[in-house]
DSSP file (Angstrom, degrees, kcal/mol; ACC not computed):
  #  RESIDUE AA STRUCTURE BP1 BP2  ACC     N-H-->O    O-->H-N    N-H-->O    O-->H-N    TCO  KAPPA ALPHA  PHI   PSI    X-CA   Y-CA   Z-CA
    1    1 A X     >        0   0    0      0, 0.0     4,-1.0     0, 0.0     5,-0.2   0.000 360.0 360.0 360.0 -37.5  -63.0   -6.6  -47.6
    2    2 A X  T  4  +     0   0    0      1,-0.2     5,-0.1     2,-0.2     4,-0.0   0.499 360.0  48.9 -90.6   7.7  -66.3   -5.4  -46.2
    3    3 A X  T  > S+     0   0    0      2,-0.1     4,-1.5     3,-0.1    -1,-0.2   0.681 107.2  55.9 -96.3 -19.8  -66.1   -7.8  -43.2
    4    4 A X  T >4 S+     0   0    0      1,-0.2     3,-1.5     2,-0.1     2,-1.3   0.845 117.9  39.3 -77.2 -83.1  -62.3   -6.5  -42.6
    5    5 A X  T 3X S+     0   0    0     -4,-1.0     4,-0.8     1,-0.3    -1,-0.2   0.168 110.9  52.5 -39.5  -1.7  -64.1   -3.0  -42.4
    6    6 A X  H 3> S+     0   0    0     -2,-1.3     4,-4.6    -5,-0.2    -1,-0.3   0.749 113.8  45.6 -89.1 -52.7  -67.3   -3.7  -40.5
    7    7 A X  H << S+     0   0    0     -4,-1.5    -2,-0.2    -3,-1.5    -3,-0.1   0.611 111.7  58.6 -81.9  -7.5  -65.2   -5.4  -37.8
    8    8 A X  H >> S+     0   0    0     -4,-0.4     4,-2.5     2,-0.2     3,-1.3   0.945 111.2  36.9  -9.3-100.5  -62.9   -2.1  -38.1
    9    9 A X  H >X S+     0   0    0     -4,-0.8     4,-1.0     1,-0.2     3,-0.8   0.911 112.6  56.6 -32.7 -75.6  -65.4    0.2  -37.4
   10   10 A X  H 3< S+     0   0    0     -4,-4.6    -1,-0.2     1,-0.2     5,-0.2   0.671 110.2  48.9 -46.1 -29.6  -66.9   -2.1  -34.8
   11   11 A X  H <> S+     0   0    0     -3,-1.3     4,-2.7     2,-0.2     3,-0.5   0.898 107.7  57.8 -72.1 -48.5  -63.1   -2.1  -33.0
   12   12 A X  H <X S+     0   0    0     -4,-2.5     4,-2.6    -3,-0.8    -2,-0.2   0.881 104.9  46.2 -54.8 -37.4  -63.2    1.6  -33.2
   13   13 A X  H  X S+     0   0    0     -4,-1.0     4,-0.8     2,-0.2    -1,-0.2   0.440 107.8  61.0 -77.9  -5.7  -66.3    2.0  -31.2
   14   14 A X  H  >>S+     0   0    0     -3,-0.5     4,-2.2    -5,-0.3     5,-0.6   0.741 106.6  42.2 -76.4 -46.7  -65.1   -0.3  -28.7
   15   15 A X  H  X5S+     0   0    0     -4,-2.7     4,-2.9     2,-0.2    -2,-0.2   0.913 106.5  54.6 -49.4 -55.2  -62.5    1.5  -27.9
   16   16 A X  H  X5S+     0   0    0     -4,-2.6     4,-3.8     2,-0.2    -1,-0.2   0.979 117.7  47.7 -37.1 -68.6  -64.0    4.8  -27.9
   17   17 A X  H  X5S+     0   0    0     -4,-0.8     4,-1.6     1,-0.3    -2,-0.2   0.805 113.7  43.5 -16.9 -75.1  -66.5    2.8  -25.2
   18   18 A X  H  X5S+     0   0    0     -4,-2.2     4,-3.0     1,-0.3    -1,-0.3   0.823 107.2  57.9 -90.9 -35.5  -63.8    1.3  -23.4
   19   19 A X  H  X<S+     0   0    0     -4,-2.9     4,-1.9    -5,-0.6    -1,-0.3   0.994 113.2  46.2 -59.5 -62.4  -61.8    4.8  -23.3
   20   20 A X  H  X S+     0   0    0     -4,-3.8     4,-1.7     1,-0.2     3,-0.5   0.893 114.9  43.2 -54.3 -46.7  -65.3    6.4  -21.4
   21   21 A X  H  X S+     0   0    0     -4,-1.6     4,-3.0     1,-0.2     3,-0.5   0.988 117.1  47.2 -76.6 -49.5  -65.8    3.6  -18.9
   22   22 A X  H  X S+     0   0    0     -4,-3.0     4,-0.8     1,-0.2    -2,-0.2   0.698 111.5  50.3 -67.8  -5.3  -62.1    3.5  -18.2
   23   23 A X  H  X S+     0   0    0     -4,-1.9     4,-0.9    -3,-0.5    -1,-0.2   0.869 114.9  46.2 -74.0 -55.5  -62.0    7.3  -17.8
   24   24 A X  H  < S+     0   0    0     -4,-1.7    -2,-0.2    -3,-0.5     3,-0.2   0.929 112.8  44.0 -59.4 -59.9  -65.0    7.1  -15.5
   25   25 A X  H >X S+     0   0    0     -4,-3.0     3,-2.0     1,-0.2     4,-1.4   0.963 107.8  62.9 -57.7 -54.8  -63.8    4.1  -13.1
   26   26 A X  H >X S+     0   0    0     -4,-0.8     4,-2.4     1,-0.3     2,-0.9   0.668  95.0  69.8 -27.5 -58.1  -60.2    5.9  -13.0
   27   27 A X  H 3< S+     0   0    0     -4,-0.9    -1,-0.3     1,-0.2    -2,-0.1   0.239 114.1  19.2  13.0 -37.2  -62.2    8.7  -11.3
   28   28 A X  H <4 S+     0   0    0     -3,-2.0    -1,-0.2    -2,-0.9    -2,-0.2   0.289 136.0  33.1-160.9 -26.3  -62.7    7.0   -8.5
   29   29 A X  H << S-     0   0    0     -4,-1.4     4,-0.5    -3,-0.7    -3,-0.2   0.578  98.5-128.1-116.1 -16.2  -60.0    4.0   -8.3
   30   30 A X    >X  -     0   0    0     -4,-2.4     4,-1.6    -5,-0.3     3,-0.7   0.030  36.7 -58.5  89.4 161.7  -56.6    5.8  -10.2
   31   31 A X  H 3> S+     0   0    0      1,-0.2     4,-1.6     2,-0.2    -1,-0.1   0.795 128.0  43.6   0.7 -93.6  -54.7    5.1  -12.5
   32   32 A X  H 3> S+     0   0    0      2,-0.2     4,-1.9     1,-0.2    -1,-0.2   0.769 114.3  49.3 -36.4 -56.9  -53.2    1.9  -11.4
   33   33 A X  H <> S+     0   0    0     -3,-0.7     4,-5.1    -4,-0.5    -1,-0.2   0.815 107.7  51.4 -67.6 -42.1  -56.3    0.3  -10.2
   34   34 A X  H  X S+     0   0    0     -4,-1.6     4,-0.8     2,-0.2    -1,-0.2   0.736 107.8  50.8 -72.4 -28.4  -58.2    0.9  -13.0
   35   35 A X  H >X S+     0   0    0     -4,-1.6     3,-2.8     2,-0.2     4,-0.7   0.995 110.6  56.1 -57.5 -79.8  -55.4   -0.7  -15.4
   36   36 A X  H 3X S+     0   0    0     -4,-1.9     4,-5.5     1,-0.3    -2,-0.2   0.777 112.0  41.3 -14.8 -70.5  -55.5   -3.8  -13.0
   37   37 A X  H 3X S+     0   0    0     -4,-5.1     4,-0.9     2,-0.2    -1,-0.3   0.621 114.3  46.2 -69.8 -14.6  -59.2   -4.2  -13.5
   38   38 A X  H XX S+     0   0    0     -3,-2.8     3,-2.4    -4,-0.8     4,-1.3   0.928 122.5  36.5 -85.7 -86.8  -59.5   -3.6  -17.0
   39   39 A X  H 3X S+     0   0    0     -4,-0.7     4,-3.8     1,-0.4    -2,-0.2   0.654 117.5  52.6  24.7 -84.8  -56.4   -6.1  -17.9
   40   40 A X  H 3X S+     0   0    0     -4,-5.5     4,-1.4     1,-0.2    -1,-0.4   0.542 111.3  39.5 -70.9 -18.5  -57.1   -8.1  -15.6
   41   41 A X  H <X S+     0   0    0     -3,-2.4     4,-1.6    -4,-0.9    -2,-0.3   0.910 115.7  56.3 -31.5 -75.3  -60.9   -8.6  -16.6
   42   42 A X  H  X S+     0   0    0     -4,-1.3     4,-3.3     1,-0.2     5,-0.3   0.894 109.8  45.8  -3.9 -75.3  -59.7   -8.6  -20.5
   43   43 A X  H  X S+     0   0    0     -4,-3.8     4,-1.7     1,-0.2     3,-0.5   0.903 115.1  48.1 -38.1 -58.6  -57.2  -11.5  -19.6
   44   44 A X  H >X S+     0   0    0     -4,-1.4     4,-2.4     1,-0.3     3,-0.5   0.893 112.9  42.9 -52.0 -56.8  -60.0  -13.4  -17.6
   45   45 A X  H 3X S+     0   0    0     -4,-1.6     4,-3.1     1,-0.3     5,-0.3   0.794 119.5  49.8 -66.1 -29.7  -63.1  -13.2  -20.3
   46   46 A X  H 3X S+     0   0    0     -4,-3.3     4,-0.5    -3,-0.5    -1,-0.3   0.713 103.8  50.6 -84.8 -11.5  -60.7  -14.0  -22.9
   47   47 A X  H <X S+     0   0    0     -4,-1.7     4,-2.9    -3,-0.5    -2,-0.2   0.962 119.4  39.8 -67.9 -61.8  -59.0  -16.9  -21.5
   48   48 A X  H  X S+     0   0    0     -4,-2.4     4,-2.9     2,-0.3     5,-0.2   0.973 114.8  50.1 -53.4 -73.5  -62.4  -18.4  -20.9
   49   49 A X  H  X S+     0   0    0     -4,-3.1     4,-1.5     2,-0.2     5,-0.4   0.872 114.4  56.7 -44.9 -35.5  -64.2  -17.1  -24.6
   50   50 A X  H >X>S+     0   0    0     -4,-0.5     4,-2.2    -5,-0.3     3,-1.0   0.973 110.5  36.9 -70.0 -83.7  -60.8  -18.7  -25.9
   51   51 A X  H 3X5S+     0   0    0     -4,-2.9     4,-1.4     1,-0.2    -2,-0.2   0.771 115.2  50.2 -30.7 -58.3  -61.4  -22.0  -24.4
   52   52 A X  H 3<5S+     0   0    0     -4,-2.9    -1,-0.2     1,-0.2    -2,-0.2   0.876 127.4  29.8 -40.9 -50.9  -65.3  -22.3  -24.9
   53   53 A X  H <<5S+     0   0    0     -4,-1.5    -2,-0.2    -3,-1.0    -1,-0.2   0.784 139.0  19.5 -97.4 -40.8  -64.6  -21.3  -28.7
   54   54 A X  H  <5S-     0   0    0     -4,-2.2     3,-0.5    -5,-0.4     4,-0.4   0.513  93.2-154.4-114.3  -8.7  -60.9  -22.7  -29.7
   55   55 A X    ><< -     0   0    0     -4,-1.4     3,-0.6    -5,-0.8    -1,-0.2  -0.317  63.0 -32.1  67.2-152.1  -60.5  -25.8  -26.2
   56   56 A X  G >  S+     0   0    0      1,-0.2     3,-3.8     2,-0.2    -1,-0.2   0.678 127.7  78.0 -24.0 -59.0  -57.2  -26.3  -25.5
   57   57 A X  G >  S+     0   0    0     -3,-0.5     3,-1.6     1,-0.3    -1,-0.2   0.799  73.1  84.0 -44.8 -27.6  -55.6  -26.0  -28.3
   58   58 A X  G <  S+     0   0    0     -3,-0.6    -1,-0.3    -4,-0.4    -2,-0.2   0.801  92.9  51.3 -52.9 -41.0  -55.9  -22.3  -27.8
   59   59 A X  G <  S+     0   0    0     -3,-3.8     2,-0.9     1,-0.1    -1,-0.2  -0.104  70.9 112.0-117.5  46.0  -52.6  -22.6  -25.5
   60   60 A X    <   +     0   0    0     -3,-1.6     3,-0.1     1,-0.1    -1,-0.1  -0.788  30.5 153.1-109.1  98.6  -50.4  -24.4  -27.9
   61   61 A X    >   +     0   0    0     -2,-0.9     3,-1.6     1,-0.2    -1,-0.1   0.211  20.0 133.4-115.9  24.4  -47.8  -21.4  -28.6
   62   62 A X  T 3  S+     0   0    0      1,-0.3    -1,-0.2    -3,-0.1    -2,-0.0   0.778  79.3  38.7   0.1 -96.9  -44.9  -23.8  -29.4
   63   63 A X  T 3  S+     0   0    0     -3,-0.1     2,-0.5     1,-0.1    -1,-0.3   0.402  90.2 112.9 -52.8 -24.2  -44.1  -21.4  -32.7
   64   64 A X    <   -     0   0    0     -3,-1.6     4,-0.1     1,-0.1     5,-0.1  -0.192  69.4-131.1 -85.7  89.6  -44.8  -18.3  -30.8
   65   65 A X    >   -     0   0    0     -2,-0.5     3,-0.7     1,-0.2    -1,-0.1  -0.405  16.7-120.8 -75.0 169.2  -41.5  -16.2  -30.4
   66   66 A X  T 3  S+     0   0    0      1,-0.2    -1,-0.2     2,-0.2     3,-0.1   0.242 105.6  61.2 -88.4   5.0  -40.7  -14.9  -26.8
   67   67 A X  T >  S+     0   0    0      1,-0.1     3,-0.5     2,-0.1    -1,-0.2   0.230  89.7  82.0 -70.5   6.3  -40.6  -11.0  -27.4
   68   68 A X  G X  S+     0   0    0     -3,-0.7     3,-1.0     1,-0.3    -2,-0.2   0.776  81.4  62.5 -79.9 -36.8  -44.2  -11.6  -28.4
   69   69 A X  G >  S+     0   0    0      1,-0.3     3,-0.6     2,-0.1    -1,-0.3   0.479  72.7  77.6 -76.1  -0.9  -44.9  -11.5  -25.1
   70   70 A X  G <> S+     0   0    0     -3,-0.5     4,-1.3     1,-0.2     3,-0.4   0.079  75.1  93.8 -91.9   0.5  -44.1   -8.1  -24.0
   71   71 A X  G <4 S+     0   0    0     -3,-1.0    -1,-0.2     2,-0.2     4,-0.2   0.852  79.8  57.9 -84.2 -34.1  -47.7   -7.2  -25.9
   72   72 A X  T <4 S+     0   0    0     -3,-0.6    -1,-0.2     2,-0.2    -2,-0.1   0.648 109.6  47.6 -85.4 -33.8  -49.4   -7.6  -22.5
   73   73 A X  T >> S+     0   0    0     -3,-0.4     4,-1.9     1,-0.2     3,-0.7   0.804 103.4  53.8 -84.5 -30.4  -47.0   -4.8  -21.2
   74   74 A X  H 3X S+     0   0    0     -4,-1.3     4,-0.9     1,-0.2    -2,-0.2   0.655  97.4  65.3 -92.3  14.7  -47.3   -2.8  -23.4
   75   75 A X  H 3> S+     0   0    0     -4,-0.2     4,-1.2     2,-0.2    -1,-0.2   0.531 103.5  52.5 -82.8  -9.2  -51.4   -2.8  -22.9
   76   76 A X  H <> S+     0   0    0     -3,-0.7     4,-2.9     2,-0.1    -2,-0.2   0.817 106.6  53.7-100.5 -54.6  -50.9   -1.2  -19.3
   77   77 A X  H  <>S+     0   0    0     -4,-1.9     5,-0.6     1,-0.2    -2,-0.2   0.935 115.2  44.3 -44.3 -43.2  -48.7    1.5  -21.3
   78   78 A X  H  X5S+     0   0    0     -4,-0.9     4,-1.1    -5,-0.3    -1,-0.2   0.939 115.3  43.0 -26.3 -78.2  -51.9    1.8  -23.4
   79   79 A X  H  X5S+     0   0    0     -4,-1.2     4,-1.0     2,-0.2    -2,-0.2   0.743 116.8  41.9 -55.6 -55.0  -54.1    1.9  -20.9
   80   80 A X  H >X5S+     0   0    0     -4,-2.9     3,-0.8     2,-0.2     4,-0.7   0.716 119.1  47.5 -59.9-106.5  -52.3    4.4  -18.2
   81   81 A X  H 3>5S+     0   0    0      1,-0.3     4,-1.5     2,-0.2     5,-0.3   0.472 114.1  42.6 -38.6 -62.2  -51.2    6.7  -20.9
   82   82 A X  H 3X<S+     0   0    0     -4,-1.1     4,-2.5    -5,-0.6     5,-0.4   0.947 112.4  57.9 -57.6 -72.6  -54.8    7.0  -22.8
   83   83 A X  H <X S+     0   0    0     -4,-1.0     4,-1.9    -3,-0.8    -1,-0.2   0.918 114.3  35.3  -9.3 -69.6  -56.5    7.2  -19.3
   84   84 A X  H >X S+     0   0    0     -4,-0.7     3,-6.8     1,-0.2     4,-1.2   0.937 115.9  59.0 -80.9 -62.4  -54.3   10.6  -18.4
   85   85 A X  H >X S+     0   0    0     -4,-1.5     4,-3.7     1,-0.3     3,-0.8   0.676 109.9  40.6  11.6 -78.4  -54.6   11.6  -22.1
   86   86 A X  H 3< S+     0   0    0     -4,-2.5     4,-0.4    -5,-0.3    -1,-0.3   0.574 114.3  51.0 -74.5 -22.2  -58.2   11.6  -21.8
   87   87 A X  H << S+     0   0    0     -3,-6.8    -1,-0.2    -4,-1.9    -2,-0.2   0.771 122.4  35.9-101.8  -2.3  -58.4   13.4  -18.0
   88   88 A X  H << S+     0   0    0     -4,-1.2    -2,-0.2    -3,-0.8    -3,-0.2   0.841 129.1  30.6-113.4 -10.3  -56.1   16.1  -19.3
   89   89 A X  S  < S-     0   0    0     -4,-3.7     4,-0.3    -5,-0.4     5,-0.3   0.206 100.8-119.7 -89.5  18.6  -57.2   16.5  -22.8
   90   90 A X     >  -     0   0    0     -4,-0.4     4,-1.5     1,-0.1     5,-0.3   0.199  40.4 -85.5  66.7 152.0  -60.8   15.7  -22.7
   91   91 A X  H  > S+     0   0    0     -5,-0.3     4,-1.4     2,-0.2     5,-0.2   0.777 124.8  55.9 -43.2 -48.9  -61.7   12.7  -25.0
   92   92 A X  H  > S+     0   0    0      2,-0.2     4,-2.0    -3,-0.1     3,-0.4   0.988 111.8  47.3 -67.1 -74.4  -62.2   14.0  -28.0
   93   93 A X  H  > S+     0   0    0     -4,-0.3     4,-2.2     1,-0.2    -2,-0.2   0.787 116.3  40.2  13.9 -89.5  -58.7   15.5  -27.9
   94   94 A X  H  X S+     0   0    0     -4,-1.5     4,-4.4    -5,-0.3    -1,-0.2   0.851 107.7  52.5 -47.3 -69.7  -57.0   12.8  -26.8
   95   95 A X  H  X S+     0   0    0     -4,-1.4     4,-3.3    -3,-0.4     5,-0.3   0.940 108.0  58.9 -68.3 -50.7  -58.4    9.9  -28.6
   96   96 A X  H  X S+     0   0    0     -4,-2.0     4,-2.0     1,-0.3    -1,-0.2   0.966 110.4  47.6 -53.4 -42.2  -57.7   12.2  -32.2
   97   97 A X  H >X S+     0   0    0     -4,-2.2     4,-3.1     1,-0.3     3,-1.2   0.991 111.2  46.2 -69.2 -48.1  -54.1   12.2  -31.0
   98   98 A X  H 3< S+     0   0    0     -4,-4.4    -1,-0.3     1,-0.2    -2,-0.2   0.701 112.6  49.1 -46.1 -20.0  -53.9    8.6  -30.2
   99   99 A X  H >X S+     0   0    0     -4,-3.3     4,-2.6    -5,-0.2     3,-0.8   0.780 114.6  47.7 -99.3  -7.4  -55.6    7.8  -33.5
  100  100 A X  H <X S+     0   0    0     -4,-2.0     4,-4.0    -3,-1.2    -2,-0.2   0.941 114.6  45.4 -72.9 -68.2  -52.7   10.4  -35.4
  101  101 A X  H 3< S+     0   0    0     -4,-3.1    -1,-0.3    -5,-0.2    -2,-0.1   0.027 113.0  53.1 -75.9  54.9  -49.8    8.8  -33.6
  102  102 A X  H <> S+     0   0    0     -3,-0.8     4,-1.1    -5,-0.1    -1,-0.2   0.527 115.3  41.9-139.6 -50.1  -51.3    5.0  -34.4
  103  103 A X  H  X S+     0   0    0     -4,-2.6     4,-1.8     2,-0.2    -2,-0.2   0.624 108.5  53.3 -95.7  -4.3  -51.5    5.8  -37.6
  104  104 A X  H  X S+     0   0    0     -4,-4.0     4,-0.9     2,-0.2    -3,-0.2   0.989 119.8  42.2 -78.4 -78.5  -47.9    7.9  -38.0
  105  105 A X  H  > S+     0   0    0      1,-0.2     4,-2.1     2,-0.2     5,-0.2   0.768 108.2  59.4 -46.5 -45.0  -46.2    4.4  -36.4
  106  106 A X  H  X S+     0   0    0     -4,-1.1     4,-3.8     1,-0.2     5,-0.3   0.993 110.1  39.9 -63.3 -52.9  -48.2    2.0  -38.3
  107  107 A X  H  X S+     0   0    0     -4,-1.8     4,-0.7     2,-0.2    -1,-0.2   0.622 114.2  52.8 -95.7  10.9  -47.1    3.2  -41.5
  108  108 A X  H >X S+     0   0    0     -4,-0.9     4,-2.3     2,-0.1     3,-1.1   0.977 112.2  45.3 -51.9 -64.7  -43.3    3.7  -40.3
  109  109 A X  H >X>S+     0   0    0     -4,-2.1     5,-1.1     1,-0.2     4,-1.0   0.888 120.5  45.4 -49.7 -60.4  -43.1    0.0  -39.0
  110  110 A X  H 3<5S+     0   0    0     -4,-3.8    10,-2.7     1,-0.2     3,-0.4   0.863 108.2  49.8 -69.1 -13.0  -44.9   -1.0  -42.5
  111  111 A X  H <<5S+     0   0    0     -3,-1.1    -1,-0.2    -4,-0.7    -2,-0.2   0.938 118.9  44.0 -74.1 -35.0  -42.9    1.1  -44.9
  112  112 A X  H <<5S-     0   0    0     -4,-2.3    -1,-0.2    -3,-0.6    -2,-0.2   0.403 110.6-117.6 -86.6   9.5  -39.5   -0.5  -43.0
  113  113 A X  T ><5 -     0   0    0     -4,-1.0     3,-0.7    -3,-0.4     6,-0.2   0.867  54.8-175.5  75.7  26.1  -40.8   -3.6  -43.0
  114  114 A X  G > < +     0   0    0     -5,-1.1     3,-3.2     1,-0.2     2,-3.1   0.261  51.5   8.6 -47.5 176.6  -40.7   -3.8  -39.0
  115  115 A X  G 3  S-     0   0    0      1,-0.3    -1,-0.2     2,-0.0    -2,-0.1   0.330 135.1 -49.9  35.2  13.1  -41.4   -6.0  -36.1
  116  116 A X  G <  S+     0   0    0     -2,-3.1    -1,-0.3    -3,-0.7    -2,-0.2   0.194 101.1 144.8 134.3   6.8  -41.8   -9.3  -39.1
  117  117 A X    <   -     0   0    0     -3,-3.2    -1,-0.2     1,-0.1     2,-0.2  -0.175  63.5-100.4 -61.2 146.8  -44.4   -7.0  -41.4
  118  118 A X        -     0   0    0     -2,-0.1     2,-0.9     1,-0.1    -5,-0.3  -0.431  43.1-119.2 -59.6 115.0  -44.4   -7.3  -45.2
  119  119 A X        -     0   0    0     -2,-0.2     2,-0.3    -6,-0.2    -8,-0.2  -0.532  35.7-176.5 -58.7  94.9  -42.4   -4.1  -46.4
  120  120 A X        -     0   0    0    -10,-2.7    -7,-0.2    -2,-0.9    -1,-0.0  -0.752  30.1-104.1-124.3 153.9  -44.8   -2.1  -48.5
  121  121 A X        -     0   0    0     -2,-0.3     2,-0.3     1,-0.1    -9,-0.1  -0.341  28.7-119.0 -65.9 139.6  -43.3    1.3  -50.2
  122  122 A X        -     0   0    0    -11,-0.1     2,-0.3     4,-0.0    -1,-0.1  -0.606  33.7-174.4 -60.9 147.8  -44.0    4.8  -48.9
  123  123 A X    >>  -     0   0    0     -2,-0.3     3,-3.1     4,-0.0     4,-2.2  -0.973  32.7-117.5-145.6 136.6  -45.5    6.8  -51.1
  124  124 A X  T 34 S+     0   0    0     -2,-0.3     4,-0.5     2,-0.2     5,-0.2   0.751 112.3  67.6 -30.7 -40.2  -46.6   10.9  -51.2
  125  125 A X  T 3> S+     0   0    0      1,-0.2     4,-1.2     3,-0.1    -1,-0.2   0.688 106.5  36.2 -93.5  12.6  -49.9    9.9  -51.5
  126  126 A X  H <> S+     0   0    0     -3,-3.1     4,-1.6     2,-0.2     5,-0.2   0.780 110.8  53.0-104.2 -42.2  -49.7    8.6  -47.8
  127  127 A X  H >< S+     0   0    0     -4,-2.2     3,-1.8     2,-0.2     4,-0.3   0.597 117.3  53.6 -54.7-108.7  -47.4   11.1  -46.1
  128  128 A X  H 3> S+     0   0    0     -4,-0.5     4,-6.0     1,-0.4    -2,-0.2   0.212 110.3  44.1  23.3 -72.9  -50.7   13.3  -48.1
  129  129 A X  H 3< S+     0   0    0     -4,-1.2    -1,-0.4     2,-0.2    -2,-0.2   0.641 107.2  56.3 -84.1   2.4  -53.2   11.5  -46.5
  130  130 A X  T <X S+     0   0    0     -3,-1.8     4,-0.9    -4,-1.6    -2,-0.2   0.446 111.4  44.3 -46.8 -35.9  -51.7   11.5  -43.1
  131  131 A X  H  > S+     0   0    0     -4,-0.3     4,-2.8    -5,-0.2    -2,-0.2   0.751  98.3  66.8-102.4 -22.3  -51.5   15.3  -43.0
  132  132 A X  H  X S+     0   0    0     -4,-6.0     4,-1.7     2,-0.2    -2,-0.2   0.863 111.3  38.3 -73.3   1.2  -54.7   15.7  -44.3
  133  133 A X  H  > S+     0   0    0      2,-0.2     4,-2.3     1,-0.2     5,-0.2   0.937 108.2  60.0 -35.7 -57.8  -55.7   14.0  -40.8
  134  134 A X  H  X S+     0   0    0     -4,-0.9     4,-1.9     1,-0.3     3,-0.5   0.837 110.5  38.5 -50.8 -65.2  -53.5   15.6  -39.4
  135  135 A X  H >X S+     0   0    0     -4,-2.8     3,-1.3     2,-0.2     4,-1.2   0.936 109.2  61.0 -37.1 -70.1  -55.3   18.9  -40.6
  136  136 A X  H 3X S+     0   0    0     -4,-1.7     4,-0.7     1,-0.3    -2,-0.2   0.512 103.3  46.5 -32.1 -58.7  -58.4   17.7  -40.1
  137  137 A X  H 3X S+     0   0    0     -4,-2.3     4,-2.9    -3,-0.5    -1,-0.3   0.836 115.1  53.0 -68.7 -35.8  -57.7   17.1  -35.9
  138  138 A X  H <X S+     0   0    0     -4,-1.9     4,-1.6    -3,-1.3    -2,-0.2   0.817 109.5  44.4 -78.5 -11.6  -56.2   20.8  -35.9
  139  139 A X  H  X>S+     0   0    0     -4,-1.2     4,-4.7     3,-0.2     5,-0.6   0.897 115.1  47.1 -75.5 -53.5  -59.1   22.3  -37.5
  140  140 A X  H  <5S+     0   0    0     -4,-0.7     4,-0.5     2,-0.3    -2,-0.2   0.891 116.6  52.6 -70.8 -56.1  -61.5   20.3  -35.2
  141  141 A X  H  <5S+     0   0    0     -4,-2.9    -1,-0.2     1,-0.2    -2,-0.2   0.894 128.2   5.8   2.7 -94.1  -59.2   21.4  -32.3
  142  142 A X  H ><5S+     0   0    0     -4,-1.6     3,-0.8    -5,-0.3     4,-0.3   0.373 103.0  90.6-119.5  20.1  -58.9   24.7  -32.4
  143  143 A X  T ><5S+     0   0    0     -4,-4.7     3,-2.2     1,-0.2     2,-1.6   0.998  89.8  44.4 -47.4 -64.0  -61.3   26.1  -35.3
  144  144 A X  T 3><S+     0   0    0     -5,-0.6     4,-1.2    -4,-0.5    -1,-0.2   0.078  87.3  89.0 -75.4  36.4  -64.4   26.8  -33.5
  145  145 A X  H <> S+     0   0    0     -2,-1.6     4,-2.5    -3,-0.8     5,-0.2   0.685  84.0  51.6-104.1 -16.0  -63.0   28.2  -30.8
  146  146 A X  H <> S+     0   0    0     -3,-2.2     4,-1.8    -4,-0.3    -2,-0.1   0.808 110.5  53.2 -77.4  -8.7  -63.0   31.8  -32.2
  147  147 A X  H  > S+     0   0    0     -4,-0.3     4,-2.3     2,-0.2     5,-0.2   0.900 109.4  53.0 -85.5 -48.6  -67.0   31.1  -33.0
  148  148 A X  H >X S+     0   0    0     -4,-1.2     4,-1.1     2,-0.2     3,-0.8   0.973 108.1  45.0 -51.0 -68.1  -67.1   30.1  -29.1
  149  149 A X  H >X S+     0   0    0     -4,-2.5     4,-2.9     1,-0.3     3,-0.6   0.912 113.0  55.0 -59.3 -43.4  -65.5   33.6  -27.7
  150  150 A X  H 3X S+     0   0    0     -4,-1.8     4,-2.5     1,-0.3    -1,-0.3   0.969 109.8  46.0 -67.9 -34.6  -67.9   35.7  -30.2
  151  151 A X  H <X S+     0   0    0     -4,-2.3     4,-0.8    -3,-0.8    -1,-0.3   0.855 107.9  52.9 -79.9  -9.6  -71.1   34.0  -28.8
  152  152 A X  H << S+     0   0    0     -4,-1.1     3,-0.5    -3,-0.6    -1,-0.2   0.857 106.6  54.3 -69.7 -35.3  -70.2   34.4  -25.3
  153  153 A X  H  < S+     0   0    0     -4,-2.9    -2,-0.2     1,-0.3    -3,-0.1   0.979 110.1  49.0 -53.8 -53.2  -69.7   38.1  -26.1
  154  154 A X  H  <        0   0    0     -4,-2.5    -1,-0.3     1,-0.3    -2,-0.2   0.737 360.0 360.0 -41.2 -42.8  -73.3   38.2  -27.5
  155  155 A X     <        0   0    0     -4,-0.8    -1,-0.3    -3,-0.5    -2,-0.1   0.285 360.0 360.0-121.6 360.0  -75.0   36.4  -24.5
């Protein structure tokens, strides 16, 4: 368990990473460009780290059904979407919603047994801990913002 959670965490801080550098190049190439290059960079280093590490073999997807493939589109939906996310909600924002709705979808698709997952039962004490996220982000949001207006008065 503590290697599935190390490498967890380690995924979450790339992303945060990758959200800030793509935030930044978008800046300065758009949208579109910035998708390209990330993608397309992605594709490259992993095609290559896949060979070096796994050969050939790497591109035996015989078993592999063909809606599978649609994953690669929906990584430019990702990518655009998180990208304007992030330039009109700030990062922090943004990122809280992505991780909200990430986790609101994961555990429809698993509680119905979706897209070929193992059906595992809803339960209260997940709708529970979903809103207390849920809280969590709206607190984070918008608490301190009455503590901002009173120190500006002071100053």
């Amino acid at each position: 368990m503590f290697p599935g959670l190390l490498l967890a965490l380690i995924a979450g801080a790339l992303i945060g990473l990758q959200n800030m550098f793509n935030s930044k190049v978008n800046e300065r190439a758009g949208s579109w460009a910035t998708t390209a290059m990330v993608l397309g960079m992605g594709s490259l280093t992993s095609l290559i780290l896949g060979l070096m590490i796994e050969g050939k073999q790497m591109l035996d997807l015989q078993n592999m059904k063909p809606w599978y493939w649609i994953s690669g589109l929906i990584g430019v939906g990702v990518v655009i979407c998180l990208m304007e996310g992030i330039r009109r909600l700030g990062p922090t924002f943004a990122i809280s919603i992505v991780m909200i709705s990430q986790l609101g979808f994961a555990l429809l698709w698993d509680s119905q047994g979706w897209l070929g997952l193992d059906k595992v039962p809803f339960t209260p004490k997940q709708l529970i801990g979903v809103l207390v996220i849920v809280g969590g982000i709206i607190v984070f949001k918008f608490g301190g913002r009455r503590r901002g207006r009173v120190s500006s008065y002071m100053n």
